[in-house]
C-alpha positions in Angstrom: -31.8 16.3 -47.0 -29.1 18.6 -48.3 -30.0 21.7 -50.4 -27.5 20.9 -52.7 -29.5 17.7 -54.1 -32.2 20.3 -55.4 -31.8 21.3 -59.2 -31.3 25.3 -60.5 -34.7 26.2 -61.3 -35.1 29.3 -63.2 -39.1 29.8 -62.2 -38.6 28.7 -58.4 -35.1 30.7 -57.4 -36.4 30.2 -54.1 -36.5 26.7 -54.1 -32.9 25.8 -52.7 -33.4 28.0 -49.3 -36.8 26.2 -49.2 -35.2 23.3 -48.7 -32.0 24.8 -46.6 -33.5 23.1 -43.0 -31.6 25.5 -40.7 -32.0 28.4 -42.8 -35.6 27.2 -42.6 -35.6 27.2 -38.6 -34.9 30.7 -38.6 -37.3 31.8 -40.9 -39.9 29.9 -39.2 -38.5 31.7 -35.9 -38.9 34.3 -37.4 -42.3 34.8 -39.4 -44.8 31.9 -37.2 -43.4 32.4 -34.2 -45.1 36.0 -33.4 -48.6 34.9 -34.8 -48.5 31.5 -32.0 -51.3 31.9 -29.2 -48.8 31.3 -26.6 -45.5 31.5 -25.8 -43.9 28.7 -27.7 -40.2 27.7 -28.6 -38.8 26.0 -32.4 -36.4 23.7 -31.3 -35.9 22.1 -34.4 -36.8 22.1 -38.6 -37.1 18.9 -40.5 -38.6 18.3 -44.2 -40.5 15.7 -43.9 -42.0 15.7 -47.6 -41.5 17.2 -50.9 -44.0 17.5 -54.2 -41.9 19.2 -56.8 -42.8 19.5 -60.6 -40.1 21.7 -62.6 -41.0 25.2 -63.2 -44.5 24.8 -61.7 -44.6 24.3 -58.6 -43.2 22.6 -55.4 -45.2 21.4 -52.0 -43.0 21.3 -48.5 -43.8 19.6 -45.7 -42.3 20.6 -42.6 -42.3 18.7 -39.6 -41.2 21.6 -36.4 -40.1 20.4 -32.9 -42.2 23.1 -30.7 -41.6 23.2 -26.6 -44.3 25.3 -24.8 -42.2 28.3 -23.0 -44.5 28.1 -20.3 -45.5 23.7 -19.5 -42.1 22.6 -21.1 -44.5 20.4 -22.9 -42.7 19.3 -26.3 -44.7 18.3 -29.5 -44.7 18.3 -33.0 -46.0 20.9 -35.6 -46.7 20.3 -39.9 -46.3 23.2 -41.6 -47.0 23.1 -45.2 -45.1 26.1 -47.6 -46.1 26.2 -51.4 -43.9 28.3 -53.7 -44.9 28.7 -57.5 -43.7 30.8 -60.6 -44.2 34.6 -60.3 -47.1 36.1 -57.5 -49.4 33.3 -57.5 -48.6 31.9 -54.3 -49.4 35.8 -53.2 -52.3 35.6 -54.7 -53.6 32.4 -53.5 -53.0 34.1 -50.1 -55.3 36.9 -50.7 -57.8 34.5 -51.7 -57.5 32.8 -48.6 -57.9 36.1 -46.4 -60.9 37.3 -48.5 -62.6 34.5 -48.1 -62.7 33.8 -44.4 -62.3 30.4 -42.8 -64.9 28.9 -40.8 -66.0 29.4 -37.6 -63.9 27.5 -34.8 -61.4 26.3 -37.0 -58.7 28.5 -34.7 -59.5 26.5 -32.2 -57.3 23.8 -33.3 -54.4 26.0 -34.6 -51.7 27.2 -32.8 -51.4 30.4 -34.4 -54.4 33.6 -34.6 -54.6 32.4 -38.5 -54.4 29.4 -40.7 -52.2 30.5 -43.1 -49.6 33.3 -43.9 -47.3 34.6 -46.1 -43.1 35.0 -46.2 -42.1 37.9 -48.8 -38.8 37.1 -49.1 -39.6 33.4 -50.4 -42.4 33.9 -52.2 -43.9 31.2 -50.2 -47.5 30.1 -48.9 -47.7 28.8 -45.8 -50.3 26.6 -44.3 -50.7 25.6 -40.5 -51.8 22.1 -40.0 -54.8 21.1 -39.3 -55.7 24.0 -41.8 -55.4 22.9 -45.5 -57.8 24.5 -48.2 -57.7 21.5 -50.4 -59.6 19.5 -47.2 -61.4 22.0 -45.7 -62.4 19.4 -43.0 -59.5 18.8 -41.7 -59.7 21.2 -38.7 -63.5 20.1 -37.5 -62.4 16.4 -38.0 -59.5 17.1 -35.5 -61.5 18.4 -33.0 -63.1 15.0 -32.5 -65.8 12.7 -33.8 -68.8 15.1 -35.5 -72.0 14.1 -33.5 -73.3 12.3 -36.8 -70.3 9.8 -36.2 -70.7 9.3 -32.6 -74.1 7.0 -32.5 -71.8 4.5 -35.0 -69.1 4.4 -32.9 -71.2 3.9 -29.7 -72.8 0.5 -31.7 -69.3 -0.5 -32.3 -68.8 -1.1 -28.2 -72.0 -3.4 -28.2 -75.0 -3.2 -25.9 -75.0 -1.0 -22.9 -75.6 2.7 -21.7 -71.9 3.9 -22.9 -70.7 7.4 -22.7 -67.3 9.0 -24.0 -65.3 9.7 -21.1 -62.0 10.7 -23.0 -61.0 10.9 -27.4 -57.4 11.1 -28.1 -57.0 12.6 -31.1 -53.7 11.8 -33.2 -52.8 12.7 -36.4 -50.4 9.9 -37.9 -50.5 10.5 -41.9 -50.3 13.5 -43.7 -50.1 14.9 -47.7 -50.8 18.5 -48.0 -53.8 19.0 -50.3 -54.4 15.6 -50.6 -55.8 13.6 -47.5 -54.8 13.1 -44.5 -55.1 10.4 -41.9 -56.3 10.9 -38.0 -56.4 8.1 -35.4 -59.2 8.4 -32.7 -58.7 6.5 -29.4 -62.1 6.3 -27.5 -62.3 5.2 -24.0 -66.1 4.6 -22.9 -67.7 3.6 -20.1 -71.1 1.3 -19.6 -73.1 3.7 -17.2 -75.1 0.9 -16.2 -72.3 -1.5 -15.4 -69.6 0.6 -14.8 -67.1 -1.5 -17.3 -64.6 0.4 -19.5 -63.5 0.1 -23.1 -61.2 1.7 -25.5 -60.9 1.1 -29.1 -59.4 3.0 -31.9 -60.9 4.0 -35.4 -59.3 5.7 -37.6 -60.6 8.8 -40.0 -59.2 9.4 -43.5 -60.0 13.3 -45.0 -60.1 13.4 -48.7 -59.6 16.4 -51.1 -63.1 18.7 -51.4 -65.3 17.6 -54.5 -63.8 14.2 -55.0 -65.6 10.9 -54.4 -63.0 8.5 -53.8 -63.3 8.2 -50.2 -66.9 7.4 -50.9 -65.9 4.6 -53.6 -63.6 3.5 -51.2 -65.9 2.9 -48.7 -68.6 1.2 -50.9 -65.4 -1.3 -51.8 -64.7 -1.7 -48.3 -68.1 -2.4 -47.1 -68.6 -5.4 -49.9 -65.5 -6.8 -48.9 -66.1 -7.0 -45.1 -70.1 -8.5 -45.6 -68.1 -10.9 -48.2 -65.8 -12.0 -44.7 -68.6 -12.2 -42.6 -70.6 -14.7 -45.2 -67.4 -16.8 -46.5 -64.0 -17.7 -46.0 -61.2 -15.1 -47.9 -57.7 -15.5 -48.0 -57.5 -11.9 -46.5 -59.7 -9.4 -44.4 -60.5 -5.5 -45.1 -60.7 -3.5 -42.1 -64.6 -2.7 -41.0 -65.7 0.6 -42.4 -67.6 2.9 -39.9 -69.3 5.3 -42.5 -68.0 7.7 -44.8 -69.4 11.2 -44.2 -69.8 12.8 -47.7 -70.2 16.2 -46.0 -66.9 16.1 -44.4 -65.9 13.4 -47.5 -64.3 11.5 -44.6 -64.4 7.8 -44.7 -64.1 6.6 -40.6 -62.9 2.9 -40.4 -61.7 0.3 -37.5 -58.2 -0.3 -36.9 -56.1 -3.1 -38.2 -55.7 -5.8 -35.5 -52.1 -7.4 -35.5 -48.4 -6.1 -36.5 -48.2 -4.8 -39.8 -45.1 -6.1 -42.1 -42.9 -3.4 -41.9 -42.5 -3.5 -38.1 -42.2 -7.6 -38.2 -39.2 -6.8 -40.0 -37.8 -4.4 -37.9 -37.9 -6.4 -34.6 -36.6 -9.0 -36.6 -36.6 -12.9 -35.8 -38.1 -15.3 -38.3 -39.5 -12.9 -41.2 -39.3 -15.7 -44.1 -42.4 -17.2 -43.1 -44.3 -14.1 -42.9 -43.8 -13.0 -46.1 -44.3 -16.2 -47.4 -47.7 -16.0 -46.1 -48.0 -12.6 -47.3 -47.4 -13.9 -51.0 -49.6 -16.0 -50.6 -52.0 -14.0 -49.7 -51.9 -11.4 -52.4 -51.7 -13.9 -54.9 -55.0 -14.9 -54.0 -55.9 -11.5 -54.2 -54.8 -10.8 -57.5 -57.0 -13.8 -58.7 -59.9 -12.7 -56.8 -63.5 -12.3 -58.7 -63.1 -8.7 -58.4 -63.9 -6.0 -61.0 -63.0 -2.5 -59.7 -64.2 0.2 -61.8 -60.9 2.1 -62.1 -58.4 0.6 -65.0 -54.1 1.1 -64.9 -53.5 0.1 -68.1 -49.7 0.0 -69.4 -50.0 2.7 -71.5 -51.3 4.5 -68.0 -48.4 3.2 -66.2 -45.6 4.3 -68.7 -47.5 7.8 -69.0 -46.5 7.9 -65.1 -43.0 6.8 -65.5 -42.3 9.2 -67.9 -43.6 12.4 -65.5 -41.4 10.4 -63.0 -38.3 10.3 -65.6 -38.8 13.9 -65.8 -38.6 14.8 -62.4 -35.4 12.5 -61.7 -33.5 14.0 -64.3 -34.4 17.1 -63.6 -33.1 16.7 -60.2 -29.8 14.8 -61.4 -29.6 15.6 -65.5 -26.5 13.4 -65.5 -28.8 10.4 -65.7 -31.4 11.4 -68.0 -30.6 9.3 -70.9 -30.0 6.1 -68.7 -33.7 7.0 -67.0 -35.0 7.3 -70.6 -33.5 3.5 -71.8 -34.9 1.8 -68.8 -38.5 3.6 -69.6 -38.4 2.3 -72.8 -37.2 -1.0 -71.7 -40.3 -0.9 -69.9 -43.2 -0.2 -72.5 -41.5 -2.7 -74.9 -41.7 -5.3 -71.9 -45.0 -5.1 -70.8 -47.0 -5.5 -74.2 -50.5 -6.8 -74.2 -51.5 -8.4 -70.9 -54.5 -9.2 -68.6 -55.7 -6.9 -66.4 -56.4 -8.0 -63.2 -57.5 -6.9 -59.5 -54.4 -4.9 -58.2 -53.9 -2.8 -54.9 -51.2 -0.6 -56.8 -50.1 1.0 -53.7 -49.0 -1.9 -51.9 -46.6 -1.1 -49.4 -45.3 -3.3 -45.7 -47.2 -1.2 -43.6 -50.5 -1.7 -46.1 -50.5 -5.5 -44.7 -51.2 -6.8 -41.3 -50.5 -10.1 -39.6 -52.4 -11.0 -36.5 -52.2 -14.7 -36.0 -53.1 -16.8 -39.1 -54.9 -13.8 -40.9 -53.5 -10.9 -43.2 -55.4 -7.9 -43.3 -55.0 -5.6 -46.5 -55.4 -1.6 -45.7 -56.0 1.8 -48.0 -57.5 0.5 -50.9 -57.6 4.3 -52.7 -56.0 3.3 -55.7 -57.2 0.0 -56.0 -58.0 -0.6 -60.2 -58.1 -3.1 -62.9 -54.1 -3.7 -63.9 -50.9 -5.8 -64.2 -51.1 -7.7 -61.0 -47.1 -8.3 -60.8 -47.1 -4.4 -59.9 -48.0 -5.4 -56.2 -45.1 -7.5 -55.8 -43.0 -5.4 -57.6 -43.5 -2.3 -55.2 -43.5 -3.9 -51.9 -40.0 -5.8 -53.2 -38.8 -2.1 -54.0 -40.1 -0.7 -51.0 -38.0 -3.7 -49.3 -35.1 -2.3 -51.4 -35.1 0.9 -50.6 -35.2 0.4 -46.7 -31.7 -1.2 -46.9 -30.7 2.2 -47.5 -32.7 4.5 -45.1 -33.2 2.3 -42.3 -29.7 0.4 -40.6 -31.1 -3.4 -41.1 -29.1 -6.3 -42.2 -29.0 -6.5 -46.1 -28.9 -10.3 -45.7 -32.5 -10.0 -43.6 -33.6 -8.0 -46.4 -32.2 -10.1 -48.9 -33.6 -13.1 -47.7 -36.9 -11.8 -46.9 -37.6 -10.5 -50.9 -36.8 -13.6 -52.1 -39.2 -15.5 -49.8 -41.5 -12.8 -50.8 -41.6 -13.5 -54.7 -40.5 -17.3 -54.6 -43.6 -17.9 -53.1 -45.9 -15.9 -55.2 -45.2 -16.7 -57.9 -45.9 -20.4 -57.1 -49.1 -19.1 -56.4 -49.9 -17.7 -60.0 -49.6 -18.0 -63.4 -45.8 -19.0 -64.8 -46.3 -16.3 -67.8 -46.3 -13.5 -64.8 -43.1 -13.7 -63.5 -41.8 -12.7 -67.4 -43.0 -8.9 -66.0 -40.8 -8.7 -62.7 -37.9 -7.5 -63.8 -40.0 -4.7 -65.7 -42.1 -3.9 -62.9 -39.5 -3.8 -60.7 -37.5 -1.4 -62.6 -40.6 1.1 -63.0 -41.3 0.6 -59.1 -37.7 1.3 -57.9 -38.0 4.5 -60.5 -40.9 6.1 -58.5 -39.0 4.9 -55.3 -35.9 6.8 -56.5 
């Protein structure tokens, strides 16, 4: 990412060396590396992820290349730096230090304290696992709570089983919003000797909200509903959700998900045919989530997104502003249906005959053409980050939506071309 792509903003000056990667490196060098336990080395910067609303505030998420001085093991490090308008990011540091941390939360952080403050950028940093949005991020990363361990023992079947190892790896990550660990448990039958591993996977949600818990109630209807009768699609099997910790703990996803079928390429046309299919089915299902994405929702959103893109590049602010009106007037009045809304290739596995349908958090009552609208955006937008063929690409999003909408009501496919548009807007 180059600096340059950031806009002038008048209430975050700091915001262009913020995203300056090798000036970055040298801050970091500079300000974590005397507060790490032991003697460690910053090879390397990288911004990994950005949350940035004009004049209020922006979130950086920085992924650090660290090399022990003393094993030569190498590894790698999120760092989280929040700048906002005048002292508050000061401020929200003092709370932080007044307050205390829990106990044993330093034992999985790097550094003698969770988070610290640069002057000279005005900026809030945060040392992952630490996050003060998910307070139990650190205890959930120090392995399964004791709670959670009789439900995973169950999950091995009968037998006397013992944890004999728990690799713990953090794969997904949104500062102050969730974040994702992956558990690998190896165990071993005292009685019979035999070994097993098997992964689960633990998902922290933001303090005082109750959508991991909703999540989980969804989850758990869904996988009795397998059990009892035939679905066009499976839910991975939920473990528990821990409303202390508001963790939801869940099985893995058996099979290759989407995204990496179409990276190793051969025939891809038939897998997302039967993907199509599949979500068709589930747009029609009997469903009735609670939450409703209504259009005027949806063009609320688009707008905050317009704003942001032209902020960024003002050169195409009146051209964002057409295609958002565009938009509105082509929606209208329409059906609301069951809709995953965050439906992306690596949301859908394949293993054999069977697609399994993952991280149902924003799973509502809306315009069902908005799933195959942002997976065939997502599709879009890899033909310019990742170096695969445009013809694979090609060919694959038009297997994609000829088959769905074969599947569904003729009237839908009127929406694409709007749903598209708003999709490849967020993707911009």
């Amino acid at each position: 990412m180059s600096p340059e792509t950031m806009p002038n903003d008048p209430c975050l000056t700091q915001l262009v060396t913020s995203c300056d990667q090798r000036q970055m490196l040298g801050i970091f060098q500079r300000h974590l590396g005397p507060r790490l336990k032991r003697p460690c080395h910053i090879l390397d910067c990288t911004l990994s992820r950005i949350r940035y609303r004009p004049r209020t505030r922006c979130v950086l998420q920085y992924t650090l290349n660290m090399r022990g001085a003393d094993t030569g093991e190498v590894w790698e490090q999120w760092i989280t730096g929040m700048i906002y308008p005048d002292d508050r990011s000061e401020r929200i540091f003092q709370k932080i230090q007044s307050a205390g941390t829990e106990h044993g939360i330093h034992d999985y952080l790097i550094t003698d304290e969770p988070a610290f403050f640069i002057p000279d950028l005005g900026m809030l940093v945060e040392v992952f696992p630490y996050d003060r949005r998910i307070p139990a991020l650190p205890a959930l990363s120090g392995g399964p709570p004791s709670d959670l361990m009789h439900l995973i023992r169950e999950r091995f079947g009968p037998g006397k089983w013992h944890m004999e190892d728990c690799n713990i790896k953090p794969v997904r990550y949104r500062a102050g919003l969730g974040g994702v660990l992956q558990y690998t448990i190896r165990m071993r039958d005292e009685a019979t000797g035999r070994i097993e591993i098997k992964r689960f996977y633990v998902k922290a949600y933001r303090e005082n909200e109750d959508l991991g818990e909703q999540t989980y109630q969804l989850l758990e209807y869904l996988w009795k509903r397998n059990e009892s009768e035939w679905t066009c699609y499976k839910v991975t099997r939920p473990i528990a959700y821990m409303k202390d910790l508001h963790a939801l703990v869940q099985e893995e996803a058996h099979g290759f998900s989407l995204d990496k079928i179409l990276l190793q390429g051969g025939e891809t046309d038939s897998v997302m045919r039967r993907a199509a299919r599949t979500l068709a089915y589930f747009n029609q299902d009997d469903l009735i989530p609670a939450a409703r994405y209504s259009p005027v929702d949806q063009i609320t959103e688009l707008r905050d997104v317009g704003e942001l893109c032209s902020a960024v590049l003002p050169s195409i602010e009146k051209e964002i502003t057409k295609v958002i009106d565009a938009i509105s007037s082509g929606l209208g009045d329409l059906q609301l249906m069951p809709t995953h809304r965050d439906l992306k290739l690596d949301h859908l596995f394949l293993d054999g005959e069977t697609i399994t349908i993952i991280d149902f958090d924003s799973f509502a009552m809306a315009d069902p053409v908005l799933d195959p609208a942002t997976l065939l955006a997502q599709l879009v937008t890899m033909s310019h980050s990742i170096s695969l063929p445009c013809g694979r690409i090609n060919s694959a999003g038009r297997a994609f939506i000829e088959e769905y909408f074969a599947h569904v009501p003729m009237s839908w496919r009127s929406r694409l071309k709007f749903q598209y548009a708003g999709s490849a807007l967020k993707g911009a």
